[in-house]
Rosetta silent file (secondary structure, phi, psi, omega in degrees, C-alpha in Angstrom):
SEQUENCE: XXXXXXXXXXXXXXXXXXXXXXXXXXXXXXXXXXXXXXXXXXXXXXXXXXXXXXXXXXXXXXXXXXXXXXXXXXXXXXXXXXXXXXXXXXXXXXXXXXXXXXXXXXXXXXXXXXXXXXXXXXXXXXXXXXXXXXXXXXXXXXXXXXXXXXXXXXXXXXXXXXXXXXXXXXXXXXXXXXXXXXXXXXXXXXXXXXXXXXXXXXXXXXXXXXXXXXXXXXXXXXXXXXXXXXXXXXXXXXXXXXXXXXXXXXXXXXXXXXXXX
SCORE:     score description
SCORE:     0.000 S_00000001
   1 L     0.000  119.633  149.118  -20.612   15.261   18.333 S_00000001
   2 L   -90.394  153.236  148.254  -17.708   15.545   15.918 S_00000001
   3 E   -63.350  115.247  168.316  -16.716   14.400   12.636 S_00000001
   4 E  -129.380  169.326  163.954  -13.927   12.729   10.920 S_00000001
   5 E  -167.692  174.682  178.681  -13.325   11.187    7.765 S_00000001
   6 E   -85.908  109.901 -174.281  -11.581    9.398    4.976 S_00000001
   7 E  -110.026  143.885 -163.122  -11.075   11.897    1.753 S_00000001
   8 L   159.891  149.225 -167.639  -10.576    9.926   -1.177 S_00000001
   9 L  -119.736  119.840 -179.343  -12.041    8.302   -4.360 S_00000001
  10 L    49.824  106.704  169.834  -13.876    4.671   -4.740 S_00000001
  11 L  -145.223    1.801  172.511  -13.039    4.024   -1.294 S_00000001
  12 L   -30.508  -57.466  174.348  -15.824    1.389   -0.273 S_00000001
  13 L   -33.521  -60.295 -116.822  -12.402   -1.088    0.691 S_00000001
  14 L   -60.799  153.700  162.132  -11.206    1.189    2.969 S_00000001
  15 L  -102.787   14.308  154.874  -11.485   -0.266    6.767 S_00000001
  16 L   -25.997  -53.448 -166.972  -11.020    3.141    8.031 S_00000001
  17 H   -90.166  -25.337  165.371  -14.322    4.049    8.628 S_00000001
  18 H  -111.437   21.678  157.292  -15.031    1.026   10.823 S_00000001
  19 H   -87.860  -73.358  153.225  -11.970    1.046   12.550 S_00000001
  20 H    -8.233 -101.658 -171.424  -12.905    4.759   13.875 S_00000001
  21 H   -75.579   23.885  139.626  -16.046    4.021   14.737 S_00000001
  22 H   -94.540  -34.458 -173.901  -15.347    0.891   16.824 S_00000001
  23 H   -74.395  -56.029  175.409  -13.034    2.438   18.781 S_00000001
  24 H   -41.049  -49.103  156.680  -15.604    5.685   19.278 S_00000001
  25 H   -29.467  -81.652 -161.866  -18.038    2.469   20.323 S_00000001
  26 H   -50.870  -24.854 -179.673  -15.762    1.593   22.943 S_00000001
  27 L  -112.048   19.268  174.741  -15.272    4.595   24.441 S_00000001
  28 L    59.935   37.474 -176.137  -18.561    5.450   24.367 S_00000001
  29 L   -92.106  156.991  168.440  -17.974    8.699   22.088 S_00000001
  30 L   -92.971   12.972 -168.471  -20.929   10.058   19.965 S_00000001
  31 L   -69.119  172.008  177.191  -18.432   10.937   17.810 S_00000001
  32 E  -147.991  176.387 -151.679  -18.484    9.650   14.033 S_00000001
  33 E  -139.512  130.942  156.128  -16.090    8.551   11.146 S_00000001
  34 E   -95.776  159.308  157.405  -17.035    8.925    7.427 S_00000001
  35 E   -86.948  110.812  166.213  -16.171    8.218    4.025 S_00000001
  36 E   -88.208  100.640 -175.274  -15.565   11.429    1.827 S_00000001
  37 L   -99.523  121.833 -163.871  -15.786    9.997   -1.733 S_00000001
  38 L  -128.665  148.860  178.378  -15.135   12.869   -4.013 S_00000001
  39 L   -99.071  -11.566  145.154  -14.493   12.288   -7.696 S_00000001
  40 L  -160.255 -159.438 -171.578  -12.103   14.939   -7.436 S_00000001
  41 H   -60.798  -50.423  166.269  -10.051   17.494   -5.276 S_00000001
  42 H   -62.974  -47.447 -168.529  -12.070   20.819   -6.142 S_00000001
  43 H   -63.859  -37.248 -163.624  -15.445   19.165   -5.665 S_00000001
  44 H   -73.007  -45.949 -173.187  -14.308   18.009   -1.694 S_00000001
  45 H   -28.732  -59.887 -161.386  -13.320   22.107   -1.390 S_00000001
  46 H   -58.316  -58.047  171.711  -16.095   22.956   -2.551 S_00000001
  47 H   -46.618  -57.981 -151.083  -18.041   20.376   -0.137 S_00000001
  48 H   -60.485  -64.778 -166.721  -15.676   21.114    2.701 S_00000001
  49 H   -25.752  -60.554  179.025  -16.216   24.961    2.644 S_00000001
  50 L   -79.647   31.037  168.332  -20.014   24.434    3.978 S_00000001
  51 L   -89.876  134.826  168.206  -18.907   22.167    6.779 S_00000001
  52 L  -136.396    6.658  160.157  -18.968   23.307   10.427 S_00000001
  53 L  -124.057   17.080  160.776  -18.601   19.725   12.174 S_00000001
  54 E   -78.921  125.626 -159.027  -15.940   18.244   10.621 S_00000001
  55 L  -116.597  -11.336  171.462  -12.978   18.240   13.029 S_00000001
  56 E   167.301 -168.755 -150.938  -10.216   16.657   10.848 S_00000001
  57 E  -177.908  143.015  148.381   -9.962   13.994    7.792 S_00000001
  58 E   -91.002 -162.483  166.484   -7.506   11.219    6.819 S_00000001
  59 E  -141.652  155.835 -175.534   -6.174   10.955    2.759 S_00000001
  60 L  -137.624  168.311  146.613   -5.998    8.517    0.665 S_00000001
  61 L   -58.604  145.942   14.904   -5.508    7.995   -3.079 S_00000001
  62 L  -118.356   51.239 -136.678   -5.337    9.869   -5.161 S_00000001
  63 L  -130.996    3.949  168.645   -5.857   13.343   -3.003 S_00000001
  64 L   -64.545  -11.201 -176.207   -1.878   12.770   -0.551 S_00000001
  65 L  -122.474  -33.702 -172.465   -0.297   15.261   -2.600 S_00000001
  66 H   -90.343  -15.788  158.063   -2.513   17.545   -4.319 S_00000001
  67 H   -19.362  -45.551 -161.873   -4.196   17.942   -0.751 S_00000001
  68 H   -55.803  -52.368 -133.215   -1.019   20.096   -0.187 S_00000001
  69 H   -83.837  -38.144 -179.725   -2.009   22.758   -2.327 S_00000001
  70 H  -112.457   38.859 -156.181   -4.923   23.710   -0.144 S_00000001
  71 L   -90.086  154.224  166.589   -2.987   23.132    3.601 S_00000001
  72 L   -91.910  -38.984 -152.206   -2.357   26.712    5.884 S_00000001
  73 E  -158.186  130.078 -179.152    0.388   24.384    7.183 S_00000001
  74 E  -136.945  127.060 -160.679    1.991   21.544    6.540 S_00000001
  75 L   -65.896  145.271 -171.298    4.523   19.590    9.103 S_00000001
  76 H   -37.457  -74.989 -174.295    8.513   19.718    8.029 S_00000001
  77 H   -56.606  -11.016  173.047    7.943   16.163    7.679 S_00000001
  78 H   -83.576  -60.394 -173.601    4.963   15.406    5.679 S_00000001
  79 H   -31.510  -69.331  166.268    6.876   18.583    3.479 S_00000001
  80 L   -50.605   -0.982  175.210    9.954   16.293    2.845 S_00000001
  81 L  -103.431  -22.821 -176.328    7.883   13.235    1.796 S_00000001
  82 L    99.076   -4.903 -177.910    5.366   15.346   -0.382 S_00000001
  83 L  -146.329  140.650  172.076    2.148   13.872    0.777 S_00000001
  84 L   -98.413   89.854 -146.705   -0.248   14.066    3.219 S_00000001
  85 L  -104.847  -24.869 -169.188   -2.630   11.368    4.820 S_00000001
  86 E  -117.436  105.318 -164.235   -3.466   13.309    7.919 S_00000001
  87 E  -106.065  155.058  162.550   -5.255   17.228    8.019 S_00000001
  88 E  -124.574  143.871  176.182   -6.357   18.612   11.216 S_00000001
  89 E   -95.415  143.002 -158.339   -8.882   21.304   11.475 S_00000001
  90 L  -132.401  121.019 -179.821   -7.577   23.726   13.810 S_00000001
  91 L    -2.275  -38.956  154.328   -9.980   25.475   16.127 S_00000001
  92 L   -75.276    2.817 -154.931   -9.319   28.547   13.841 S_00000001
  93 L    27.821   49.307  151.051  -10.029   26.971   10.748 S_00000001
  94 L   -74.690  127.259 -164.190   -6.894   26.612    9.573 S_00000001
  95 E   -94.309  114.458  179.042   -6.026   23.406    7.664 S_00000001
  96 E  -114.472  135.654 -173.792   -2.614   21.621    8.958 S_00000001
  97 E   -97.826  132.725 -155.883   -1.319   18.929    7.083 S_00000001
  98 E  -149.764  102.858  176.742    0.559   15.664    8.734 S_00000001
  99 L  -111.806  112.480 -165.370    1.872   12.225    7.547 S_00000001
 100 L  -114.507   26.788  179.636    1.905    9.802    9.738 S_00000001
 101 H   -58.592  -51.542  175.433    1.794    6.860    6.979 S_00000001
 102 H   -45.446  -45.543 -161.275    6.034    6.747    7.726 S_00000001
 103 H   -65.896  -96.002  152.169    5.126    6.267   11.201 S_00000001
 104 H    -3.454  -65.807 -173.552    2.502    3.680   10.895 S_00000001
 105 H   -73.934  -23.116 -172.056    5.013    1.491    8.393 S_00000001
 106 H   -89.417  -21.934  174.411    7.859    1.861   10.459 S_00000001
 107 H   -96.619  -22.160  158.972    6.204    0.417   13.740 S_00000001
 108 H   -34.243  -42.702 -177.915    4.891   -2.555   11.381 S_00000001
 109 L   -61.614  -28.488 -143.363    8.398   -3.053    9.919 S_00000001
 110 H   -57.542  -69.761 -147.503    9.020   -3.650   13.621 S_00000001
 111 H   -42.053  -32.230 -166.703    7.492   -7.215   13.725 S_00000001
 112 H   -74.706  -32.657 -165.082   10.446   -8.462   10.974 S_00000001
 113 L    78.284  174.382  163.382   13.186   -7.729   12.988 S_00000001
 114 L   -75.838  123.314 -173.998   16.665   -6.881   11.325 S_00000001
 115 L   -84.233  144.431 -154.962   16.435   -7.500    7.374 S_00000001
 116 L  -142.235  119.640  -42.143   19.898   -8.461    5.749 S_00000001
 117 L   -46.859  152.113  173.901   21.115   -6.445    3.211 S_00000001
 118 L   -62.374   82.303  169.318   19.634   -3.005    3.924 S_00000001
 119 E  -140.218  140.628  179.974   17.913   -3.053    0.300 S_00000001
 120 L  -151.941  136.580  147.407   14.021   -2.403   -0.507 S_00000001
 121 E  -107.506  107.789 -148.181   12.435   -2.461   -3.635 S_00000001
 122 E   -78.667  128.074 -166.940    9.561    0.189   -3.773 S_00000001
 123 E   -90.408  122.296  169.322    6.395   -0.895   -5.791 S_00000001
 124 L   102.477  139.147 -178.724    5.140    2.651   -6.875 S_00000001
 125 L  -126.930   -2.526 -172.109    6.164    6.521   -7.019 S_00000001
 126 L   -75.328 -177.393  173.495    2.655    8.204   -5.323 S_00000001
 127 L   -62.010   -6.788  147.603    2.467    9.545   -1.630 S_00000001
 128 L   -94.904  -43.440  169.995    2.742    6.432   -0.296 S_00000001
 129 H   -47.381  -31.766 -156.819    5.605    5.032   -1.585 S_00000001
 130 H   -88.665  -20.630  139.573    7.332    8.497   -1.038 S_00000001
 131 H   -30.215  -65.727  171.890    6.207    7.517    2.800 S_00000001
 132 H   -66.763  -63.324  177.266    7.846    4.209    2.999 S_00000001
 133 H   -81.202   21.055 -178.124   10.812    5.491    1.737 S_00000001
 134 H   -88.112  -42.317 -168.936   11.219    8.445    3.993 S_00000001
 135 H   -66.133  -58.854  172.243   10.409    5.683    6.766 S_00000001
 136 H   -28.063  -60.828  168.682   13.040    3.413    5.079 S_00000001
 137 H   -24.115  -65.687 -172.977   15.356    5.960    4.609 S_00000001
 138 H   -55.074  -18.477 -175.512   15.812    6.282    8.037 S_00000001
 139 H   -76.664  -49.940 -154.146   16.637    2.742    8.783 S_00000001
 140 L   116.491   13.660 -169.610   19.619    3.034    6.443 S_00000001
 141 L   -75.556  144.578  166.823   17.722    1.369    3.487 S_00000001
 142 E  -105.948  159.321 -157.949   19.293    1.581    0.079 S_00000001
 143 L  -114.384   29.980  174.557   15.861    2.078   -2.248 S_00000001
 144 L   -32.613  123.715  174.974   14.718    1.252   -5.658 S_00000001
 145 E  -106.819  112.855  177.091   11.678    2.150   -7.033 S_00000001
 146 E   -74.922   89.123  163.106    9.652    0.200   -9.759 S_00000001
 147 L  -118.574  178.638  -95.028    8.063    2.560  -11.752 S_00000001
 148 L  -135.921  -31.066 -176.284    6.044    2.517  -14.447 S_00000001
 149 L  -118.648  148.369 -177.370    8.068    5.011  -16.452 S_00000001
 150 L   -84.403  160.866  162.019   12.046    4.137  -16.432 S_00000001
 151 L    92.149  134.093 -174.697   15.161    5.916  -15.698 S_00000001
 152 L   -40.108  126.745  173.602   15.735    9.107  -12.842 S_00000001
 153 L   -78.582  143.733  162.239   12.695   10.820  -12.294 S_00000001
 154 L   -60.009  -51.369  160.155   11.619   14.564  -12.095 S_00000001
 155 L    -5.862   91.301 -155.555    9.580   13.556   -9.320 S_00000001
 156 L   -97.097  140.444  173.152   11.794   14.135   -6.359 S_00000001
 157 E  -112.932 -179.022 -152.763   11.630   11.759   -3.348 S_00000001
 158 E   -95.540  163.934  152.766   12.975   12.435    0.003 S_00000001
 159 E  -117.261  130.139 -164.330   16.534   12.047    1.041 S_00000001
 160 L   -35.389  -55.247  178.391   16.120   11.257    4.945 S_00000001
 161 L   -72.561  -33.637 -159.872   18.458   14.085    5.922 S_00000001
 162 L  -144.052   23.276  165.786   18.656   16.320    3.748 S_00000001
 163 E   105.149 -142.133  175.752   15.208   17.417    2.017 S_00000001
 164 E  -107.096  175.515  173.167   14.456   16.027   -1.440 S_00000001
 165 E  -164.602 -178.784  175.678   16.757   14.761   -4.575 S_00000001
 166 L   -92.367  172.635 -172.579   15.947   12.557   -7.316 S_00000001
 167 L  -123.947   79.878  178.249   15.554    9.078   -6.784 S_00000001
 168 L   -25.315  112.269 -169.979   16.666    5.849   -8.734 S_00000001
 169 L  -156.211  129.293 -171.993   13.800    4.110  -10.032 S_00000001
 170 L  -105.141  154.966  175.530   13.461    1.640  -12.933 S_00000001
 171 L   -76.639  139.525 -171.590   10.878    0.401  -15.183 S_00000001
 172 L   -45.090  -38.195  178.216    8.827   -2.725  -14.319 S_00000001
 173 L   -72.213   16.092 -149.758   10.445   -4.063  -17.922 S_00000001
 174 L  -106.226  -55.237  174.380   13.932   -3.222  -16.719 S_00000001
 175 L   -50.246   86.416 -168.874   13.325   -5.796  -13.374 S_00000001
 176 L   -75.326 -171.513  169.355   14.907   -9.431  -14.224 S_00000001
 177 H   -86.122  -13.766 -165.378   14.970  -11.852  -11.793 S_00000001
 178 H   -84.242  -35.925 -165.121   18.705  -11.526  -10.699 S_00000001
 179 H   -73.713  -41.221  171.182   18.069   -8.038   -9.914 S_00000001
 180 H   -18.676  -59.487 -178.409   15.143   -9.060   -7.725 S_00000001
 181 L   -65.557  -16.686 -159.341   17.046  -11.568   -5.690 S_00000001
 182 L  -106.952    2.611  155.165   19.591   -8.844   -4.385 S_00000001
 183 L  -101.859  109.300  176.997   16.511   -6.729   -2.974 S_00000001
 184 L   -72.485   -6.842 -161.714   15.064   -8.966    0.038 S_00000001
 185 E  -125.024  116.133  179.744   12.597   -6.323    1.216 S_00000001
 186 E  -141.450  133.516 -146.510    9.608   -5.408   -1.436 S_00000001
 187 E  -127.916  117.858 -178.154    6.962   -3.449   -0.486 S_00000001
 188 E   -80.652  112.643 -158.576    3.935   -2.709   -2.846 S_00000001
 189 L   -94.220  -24.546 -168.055    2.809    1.073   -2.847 S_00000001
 190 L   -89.898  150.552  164.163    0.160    0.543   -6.171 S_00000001
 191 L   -88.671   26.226 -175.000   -3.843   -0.039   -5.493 S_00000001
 192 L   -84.189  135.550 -160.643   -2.794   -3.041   -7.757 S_00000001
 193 L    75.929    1.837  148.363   -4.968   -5.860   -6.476 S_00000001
 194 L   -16.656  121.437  155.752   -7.190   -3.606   -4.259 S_00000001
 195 L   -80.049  152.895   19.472  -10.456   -5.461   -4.443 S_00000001
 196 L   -91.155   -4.470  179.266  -12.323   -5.839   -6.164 S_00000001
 197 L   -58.635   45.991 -146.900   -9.701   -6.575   -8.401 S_00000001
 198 L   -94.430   16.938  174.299   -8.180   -8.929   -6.549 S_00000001
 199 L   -98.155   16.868  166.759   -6.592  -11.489   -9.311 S_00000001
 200 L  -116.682  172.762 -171.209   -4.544   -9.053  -10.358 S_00000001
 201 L  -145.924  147.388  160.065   -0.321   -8.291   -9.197 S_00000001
 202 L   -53.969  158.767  173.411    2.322   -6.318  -10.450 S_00000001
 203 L   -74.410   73.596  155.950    4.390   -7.233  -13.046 S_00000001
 204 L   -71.730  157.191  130.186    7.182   -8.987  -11.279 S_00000001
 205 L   -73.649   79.351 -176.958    9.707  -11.731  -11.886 S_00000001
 206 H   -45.465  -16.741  178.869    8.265  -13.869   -9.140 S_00000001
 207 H   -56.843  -22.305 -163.426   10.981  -16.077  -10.304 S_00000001
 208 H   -86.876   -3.341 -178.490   13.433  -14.250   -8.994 S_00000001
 209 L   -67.542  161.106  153.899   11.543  -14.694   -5.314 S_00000001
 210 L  -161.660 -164.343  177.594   12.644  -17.228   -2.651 S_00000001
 211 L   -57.601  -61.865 -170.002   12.597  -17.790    1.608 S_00000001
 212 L   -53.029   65.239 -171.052   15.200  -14.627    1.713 S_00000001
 213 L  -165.416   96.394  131.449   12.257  -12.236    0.754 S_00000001
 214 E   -40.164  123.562  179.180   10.140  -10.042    1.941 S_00000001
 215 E  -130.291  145.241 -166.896    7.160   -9.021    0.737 S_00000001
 216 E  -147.148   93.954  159.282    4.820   -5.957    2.217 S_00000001
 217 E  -112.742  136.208 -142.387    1.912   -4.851    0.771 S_00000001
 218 L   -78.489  -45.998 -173.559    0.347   -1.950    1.707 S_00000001
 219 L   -70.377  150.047 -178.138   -3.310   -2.825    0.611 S_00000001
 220 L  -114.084  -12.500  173.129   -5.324   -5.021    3.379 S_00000001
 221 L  -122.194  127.620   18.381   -8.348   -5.837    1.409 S_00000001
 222 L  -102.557 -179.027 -179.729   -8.393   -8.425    0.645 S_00000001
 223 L   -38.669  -49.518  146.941   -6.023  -10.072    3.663 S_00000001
 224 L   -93.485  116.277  170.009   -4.102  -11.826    1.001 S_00000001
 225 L  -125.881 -172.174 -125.967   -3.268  -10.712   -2.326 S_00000001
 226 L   -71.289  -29.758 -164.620   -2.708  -12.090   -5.378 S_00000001
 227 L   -71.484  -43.085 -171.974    0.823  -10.206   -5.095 S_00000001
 228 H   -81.139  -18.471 -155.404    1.881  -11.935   -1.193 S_00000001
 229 H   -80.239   10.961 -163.596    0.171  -15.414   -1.871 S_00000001
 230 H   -91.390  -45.210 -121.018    2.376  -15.364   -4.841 S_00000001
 231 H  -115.799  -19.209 -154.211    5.469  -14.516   -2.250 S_00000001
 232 H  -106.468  -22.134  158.798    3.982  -17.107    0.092 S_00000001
 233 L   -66.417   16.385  162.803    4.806  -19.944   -2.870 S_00000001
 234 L   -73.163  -44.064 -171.027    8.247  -18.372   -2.878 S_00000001
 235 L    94.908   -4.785 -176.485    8.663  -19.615    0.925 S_00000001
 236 L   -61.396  172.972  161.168    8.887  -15.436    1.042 S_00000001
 237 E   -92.771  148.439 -176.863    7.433  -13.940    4.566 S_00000001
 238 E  -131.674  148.133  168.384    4.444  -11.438    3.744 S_00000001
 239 E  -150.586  136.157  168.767    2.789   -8.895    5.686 S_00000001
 240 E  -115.238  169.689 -135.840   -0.128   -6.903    4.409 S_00000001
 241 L   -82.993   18.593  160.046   -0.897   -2.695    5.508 S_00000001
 242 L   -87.508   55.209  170.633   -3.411   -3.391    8.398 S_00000001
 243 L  -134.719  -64.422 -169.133   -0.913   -3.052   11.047 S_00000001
 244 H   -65.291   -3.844  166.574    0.432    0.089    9.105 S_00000001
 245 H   -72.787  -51.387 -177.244   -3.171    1.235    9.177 S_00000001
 246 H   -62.343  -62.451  178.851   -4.345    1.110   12.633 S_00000001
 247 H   -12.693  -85.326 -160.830   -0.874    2.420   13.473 S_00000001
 248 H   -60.391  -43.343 -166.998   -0.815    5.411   11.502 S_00000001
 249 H   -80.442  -17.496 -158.488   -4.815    6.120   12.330 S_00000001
 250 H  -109.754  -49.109  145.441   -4.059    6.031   16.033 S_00000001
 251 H   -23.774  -73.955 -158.012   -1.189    8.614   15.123 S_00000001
 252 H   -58.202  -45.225  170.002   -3.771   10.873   13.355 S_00000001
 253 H   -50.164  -40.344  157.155   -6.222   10.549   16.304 S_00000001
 254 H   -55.788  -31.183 -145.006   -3.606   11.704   18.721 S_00000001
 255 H   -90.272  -62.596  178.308   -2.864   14.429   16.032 S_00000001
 256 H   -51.164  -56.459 -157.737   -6.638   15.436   16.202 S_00000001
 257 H   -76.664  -52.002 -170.804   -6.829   15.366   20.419 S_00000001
 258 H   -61.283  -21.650  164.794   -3.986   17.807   20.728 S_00000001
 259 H   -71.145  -51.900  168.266   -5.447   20.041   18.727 S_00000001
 260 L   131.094   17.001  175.080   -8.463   20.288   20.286 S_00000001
 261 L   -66.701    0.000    0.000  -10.707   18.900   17.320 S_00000001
């Protein structure tokens, strides 16, 4: 029997762990899928060290980036986005690091068709957002990011091609409504509205919403949040991150079989 799991903090939402093991159901694996709730980064180390059936691990917040720090390896591409959702334990017990969160958002994105202008506004500056806009990137998206502190960040995000740079990204109090209307694609990257919390949304101008709007939020519980149903009295289209979830876990799993975990 092997092990996998979810590394991560207050993760009780997640549907990770019982997407994994329905699928193990089905195929009639003893295998099993866990939650690793750690309150922080050092303590899972510490846990991890005295492990011998643990065969790989996704990440979640708030452990995609500082993960990095204790990786043997990490793939060119998880390197340009900065974060890491996927580790494989490698027969050697070497830890390789993988993000296949771009992946996962990018076959979601699918469902939409071509969006008109190439514009996304990015909810968020953590390891997922720097995901979505690697995935974005790639499309041809030009990118704004709504973050919390205004004005170009040290924080470097990826440029598709050509490694990292800085990134244009504005403060939530900076976002009118005018500016709003001229991004059609808006994709929320924050645990804001995560249950249980689920009456709360970012600080938008929903005013500025209408039918020419996307909206894509990353969290799936609950199915609707406070942030799409707001988007769905807009007339916007909504999609929430259980698409980009399975995706991306069905990634990782492949990620895992080739190793030999």
């Amino acid at each position: 029997m092997a092990k996998y799991g979810l590394l991560g903090r207050a993760i009780d939402y997640s549907f990770s762990k019982g997407f994994f093991n329905e699928k193990f159901l089905k195929e009639n694996r003893s295998d099993i899928y866990v939650n690793l709730d750690f309150q922080s980064i050092d303590a899972f180390i510490s846990w991890f060290k005295t492990q011998k059936e643990l065969k790989g691990f996704n990440v979640t917040i708030p452990y995609k980036e500082s993960i990095c720090a204790y990786l043997d390896y990490i793939d060119p591409k998880a390197e340009s986005i900065g974060a890491v959702n996927t580790v494989v334990i490698e027969p050697s017990g070497a830890l390789s690091g993988y993000n296949t969160d771009h992946y996962g958002f990018s076959r979601s994105l699918d469902d939409w068709g071509e969006i008109s202008p190439k514009k996304a506004l990015i909810l968020g500056t953590g390891g997922a957002a720097k995901a979505v806009a690697y995935a974005l990137r790639g499309q041809g998206y030009e990118i704004l990011h709504l973050s919390r502190k205004a004005g170009i960040r040290d924080t470097p995000d990826l440029d598709h091609d050509n490694g990292r740079t800085n990134f244009k990204s504005i403060g939530y109090q900076n976002l009118g409504a005018a500016l709003t209307k001229q991004y059609p694609l808006i994709i929320n990257c924050t645990p804001v509205g995560t249950y249980p919390n689920i009456d709360h949304c970012p600080e938008l101008p929903y005013a500025g919403l209408g039918p020419d709007h996307y909206l894509y939020d990353l969290i799936y519980n609950p199915e609707q949040t406070e942030f799409l149903k707001r988007g769905i009295k807009a007339g916007a289209k909504i999609k929430n991150g259980r698409q980009m979830l399975e995706y991306q876990a069905l990634a990782a799993w492949d990620l895992w079989q080739k190793s030999g975990s």
